[in-house]
N, C-alpha and C positions, 0 to 999 in steps of 0.2 A: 619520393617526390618525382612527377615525371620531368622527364629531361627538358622541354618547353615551355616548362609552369615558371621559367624567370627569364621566359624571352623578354627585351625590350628593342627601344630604338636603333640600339647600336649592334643587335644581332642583327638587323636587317642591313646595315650599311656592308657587315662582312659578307651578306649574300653579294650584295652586287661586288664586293672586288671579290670574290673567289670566281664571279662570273667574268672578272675583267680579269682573272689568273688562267680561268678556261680556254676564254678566247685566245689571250697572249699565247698559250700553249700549243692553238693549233696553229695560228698564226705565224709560228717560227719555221712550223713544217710545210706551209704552201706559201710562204714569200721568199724571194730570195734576199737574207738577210745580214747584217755584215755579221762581225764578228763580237760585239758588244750586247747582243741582243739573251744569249743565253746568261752572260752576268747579270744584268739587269734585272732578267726574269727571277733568277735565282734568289739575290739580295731582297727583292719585291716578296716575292714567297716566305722567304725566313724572318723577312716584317710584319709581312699581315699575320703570321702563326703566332708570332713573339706578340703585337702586339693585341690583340684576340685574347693571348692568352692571360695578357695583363688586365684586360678590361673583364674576363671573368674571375678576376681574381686569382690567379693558379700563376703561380713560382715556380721559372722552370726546374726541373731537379738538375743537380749537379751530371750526371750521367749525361746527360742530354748534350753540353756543349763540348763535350769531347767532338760527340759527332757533328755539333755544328760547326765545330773550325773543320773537318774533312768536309762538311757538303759546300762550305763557303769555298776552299779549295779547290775542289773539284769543279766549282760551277764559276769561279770566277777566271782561274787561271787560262792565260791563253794559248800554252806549249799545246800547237799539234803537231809538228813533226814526228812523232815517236811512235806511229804506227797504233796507237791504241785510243782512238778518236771515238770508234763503238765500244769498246769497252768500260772506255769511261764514263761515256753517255750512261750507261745502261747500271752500269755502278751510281752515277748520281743519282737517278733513279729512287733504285733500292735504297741508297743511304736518306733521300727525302724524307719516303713514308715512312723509313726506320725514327727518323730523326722527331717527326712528327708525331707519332705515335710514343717515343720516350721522352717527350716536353712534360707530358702530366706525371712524371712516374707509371705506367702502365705496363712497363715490362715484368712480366712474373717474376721474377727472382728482384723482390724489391723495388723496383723501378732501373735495375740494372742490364746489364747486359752479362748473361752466361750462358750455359750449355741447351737451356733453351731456345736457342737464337732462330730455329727453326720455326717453333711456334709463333716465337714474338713478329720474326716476319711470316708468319701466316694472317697474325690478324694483322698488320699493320700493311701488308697489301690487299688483303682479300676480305677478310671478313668482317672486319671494323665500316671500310670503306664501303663495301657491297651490302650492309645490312643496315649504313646508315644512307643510303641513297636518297630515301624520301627527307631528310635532314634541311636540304635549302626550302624545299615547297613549302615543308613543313611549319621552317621559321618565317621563311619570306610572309606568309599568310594566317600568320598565327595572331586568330583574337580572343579577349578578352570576356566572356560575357555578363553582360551587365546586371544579373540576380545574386552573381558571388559565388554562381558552381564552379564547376571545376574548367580550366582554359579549355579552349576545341577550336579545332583549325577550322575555318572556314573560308569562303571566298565571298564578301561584299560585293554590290552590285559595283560598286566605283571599280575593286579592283574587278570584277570578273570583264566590265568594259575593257577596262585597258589589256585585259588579255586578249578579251578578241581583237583591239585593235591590232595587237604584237602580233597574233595568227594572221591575220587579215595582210596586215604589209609585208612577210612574208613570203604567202603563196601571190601577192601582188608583183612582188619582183619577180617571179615567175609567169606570170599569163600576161602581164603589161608588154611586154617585148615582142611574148608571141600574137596577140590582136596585133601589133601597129605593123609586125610582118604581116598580117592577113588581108591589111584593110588599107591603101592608103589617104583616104579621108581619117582616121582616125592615128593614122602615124604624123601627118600635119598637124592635127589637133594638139595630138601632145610634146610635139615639137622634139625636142633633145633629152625630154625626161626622160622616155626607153632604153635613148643609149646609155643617159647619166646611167641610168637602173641596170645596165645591162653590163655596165663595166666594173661597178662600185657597191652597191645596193643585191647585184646576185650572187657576188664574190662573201658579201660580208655573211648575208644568209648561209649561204652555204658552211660557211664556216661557224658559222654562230650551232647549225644543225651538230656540229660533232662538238663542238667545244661544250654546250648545255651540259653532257653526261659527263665530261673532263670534268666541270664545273661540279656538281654532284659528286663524282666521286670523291675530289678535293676536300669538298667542304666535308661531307661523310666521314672521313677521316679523322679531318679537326676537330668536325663537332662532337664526334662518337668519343676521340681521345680526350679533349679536356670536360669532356660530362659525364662520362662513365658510362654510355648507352652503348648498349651491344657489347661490350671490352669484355666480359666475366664469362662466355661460354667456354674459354679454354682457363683451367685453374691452377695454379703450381701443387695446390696438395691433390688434386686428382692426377697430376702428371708424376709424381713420386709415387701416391700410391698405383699406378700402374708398372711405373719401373719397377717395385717391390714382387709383383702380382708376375714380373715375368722372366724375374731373377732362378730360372728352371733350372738350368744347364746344370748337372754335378761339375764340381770341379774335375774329380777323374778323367771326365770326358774331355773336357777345357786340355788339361795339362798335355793328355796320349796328342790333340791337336797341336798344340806349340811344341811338342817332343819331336813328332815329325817334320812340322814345317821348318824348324830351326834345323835339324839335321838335314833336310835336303840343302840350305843355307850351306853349313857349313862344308858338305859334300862340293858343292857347287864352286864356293870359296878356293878350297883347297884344290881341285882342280884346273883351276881358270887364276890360281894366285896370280902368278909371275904374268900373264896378261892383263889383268885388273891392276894390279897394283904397280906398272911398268909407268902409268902417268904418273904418279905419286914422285916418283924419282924423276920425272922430265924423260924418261926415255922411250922412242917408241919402237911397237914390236914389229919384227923382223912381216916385210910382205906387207905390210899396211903405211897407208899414206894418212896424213894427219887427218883430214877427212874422213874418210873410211875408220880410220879408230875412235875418231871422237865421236860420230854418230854412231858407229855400230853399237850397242847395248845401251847409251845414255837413257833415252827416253823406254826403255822396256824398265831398267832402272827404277827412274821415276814412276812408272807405274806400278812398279813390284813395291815400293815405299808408299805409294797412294795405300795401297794394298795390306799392305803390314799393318797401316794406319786404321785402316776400317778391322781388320780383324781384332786387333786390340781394342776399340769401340766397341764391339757388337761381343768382346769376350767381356767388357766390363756391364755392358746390358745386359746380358743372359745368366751369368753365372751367377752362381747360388754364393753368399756371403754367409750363411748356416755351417760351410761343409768346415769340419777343422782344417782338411788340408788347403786352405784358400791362401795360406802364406806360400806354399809351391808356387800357387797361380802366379804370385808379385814375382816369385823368381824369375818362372817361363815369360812374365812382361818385362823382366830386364833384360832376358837374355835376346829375345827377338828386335826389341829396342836398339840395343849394343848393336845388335845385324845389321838391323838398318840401316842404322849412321855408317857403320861400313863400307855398306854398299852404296850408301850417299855419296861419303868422302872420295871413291871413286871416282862414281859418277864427275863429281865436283872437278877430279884432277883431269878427268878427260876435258872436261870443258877448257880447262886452265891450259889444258897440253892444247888443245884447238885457237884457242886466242893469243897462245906466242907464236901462232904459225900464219895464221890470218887476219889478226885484231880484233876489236872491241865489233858489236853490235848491238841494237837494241834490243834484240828475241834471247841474243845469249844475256846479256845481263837481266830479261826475264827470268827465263832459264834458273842464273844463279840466286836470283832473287828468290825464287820457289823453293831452291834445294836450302838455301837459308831457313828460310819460314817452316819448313821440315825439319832441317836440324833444332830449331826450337822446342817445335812441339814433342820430338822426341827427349828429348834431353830432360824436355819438364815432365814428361810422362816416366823416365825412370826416377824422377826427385818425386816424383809424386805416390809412388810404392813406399815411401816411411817417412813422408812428412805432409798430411791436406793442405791445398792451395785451390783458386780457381784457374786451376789449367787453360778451360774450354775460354773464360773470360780474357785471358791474358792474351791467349795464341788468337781470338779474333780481334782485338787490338791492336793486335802487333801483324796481325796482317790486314788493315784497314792500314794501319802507317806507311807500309812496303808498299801498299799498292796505290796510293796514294802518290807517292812520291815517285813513285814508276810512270803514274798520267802526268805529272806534271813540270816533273824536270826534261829540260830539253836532252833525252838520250841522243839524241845525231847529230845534236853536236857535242854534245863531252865523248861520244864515240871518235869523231873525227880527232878532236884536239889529243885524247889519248897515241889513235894509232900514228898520228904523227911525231909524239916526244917518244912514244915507241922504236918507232920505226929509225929514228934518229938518233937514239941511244942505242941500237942494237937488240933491242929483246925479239924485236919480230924476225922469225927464222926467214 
């Protein structure tokens, strides 16, 4: 059945507030506005979707309000001190369309969230939304015809007037200001309506002009998610069977790669022990200033771990599951695994060495918050070589928590109150 064939009265009412969720939207970015206007917005959004979704009948699935308490979080909370004001923004965001999009169950892996997550925010920013654009015209003007064939969108004379009238006042807030500058008989004429039009009436156009497509993509979203229109061109049994289809790599190949990389590790290790591991003890090395040891390798570190992580990804992508030697593979994953945390736990104790000499901040408890959400993933990545779990589901939940609670707790000031009972009890050098 097509998606429109059960339009009624009350899909038209959702156009116009997804049109008054458009406007709102641009309107937060050309007013200067306090600071209650993005909760508002937010709680507004997660009701019209909620209740939309009630009036078409559809139950959110359980999956869904996980992420509804992080987007309620994220968009109500008012901690900005913490230096991550864009980030969060841009995380709400994301978590929206996610959240939006996993209301109906639409997520591939069941209506859930796992190692798909790429996909599923693919359609839930891009293609769901962009393929249902025509979605509001569509409903907005969807009638009925009177023989009992099948619905067709049309435009009636009633409404096609009132559209032109909508065009017409429009470009009138535009030419009405510039005649009564051209002409002053006709700037008397119309007295104070030009400026009323010129303060009030060209602000709102203009802004009505970007928020229209806001407004569209919104609804597109919605409507694509809870009808099932456009949702089905990416499919989980086509995304299996192409991870099947490019499971190439012998293991041989796999192993000789992690035999090396782990060996330059522990070459590397054992050369540089007694300097890596001198934070570990509290002690720092001879010629270095707390500074200079805590940065120097931290962040190459963290990118050698970023690094480790993608290669263990892209070895469980490619490699062949066929070869008998694929129980080596799980070894050379624990043994690179083990490295890693390694070279985390370092990581880690330089930072620890750098905060008993300077205190708390909010980048470093970034910082350790990362090398956390690292240590997870690795940990579950070597439990996961002799017992299946959903690793990729876990370790993105558990870092939507961390990051969450990073936008929203006030870090500058539990940094302050820290280095103070610090500073006071002696830990700070």
């Amino acid at each position: 059945m097509n998606a429109f064939d059960r339009v009624k009265g009350m899909d038209r009412i959702f156009c116009g507030l997804y049109l008054l969720l458009g406007y709102g939207f641009i309107w937060m970015f050309t007013n200067s506005t306090s600071a209650w206007c993005l909760p508002v917005y937010t709680v507004f959004y997660t009701a019209v979707v909620l209740v939309y979704a009630r009036t078409l009948g559809i139950r959110p699935v359980k999956e869904s309000w996980f992420w509804f308490v992080i987007l309620l979080i994220l968009g109500i909370s008012q901690e900005m001190d913490n230096g991550m004001m864009v980030g969060r923004f841009l995380a709400l965001l994301l978590v929206a369309a996610y959240w939006t999009f996993a209301v109906s169950g639409r997520l591939l892996d069941q209506g859930r969230t796992s190692g798909w997550i790429l996909f599923d925010g693919w359609n839930a920013l891009g293609m769901v939304p962009f393929t249902n654009m025509d979605a509001l015209i569509r409903v907005l003007f969807h009638q009925k015809s009177g023989d009992g064939e099948q619905d067709k969108t049309s435009l009636s004379e009633m409404k096609a007037v009132a559209l032109g009238l909508g065009i017409a006042a429009v470009l009138l807030c535009i030419l009405l200001p510039l005649l009564s500058g051209a002409d002053a008989g006709f700037e008397m004429l119309t007295g104070d309506v030009a400026d009323w039009i010129t303060a009030h009436l060209l602000g709102f156009a203009l802004r009505m002009c970007f928020a229209i497509p806001v407004s569209f993509y919104l609804f597109g979203l919605t409507f694509g998610g809870l009808t099932g229109r456009h949702t089905d061109y990416i499919k989980e049994d086509m995304l299996k069977k192409t991870k099947n289809q490019i499971q190439i790599l012998p293991v041989p190949a796999a192993v000789t790669t992690f035999v090396l990389i782990c060996g330059v590790y522990l070459l590397f290790i054992g050369l540089q022990g007694s300097y890596l591991f001198s934070a570990l003890a509290g002690k720092l090395p001879e010629a270095f200033t707390y500074a200079e040891y805590a940065r120097r390798g931290f962040f190459e570190l963290c990118q050698v771990s970023v690094w480790n992580l993608c290669i263990l990804i892209m070895s469980d992508l490619f490699t062949s599951r066929k070869d008998k030697q694929f129980m080596c593979l799980k070894g050379m994953n624990v043994c690179l695994s083990v490295l890693t945390l390694l070279l985390i736990t370092t990581a880690i104790g330089k930072m620890f060495l750098y905060i008993s000499a300077y205190g708390l901040t909010a980048y470093r408890i970034l910082s350790l918050t990362f090398m956390l959400w690292l240590t997870i993933i690795f940990v579950g990545w070597i439990i996961r070589q002799w017992r299946t779990f959903p690793l990729a589901r876990i370790s993105i939940l558990t870092g939507a928590v961390l990051y969450t609670l990073l936008c929203v707790l006030p870090m500058s000031s539990l940094c302050r109150y820290y280095n103070l009972w610090a500073q006071t009890h002696g830990f700070l050098h």
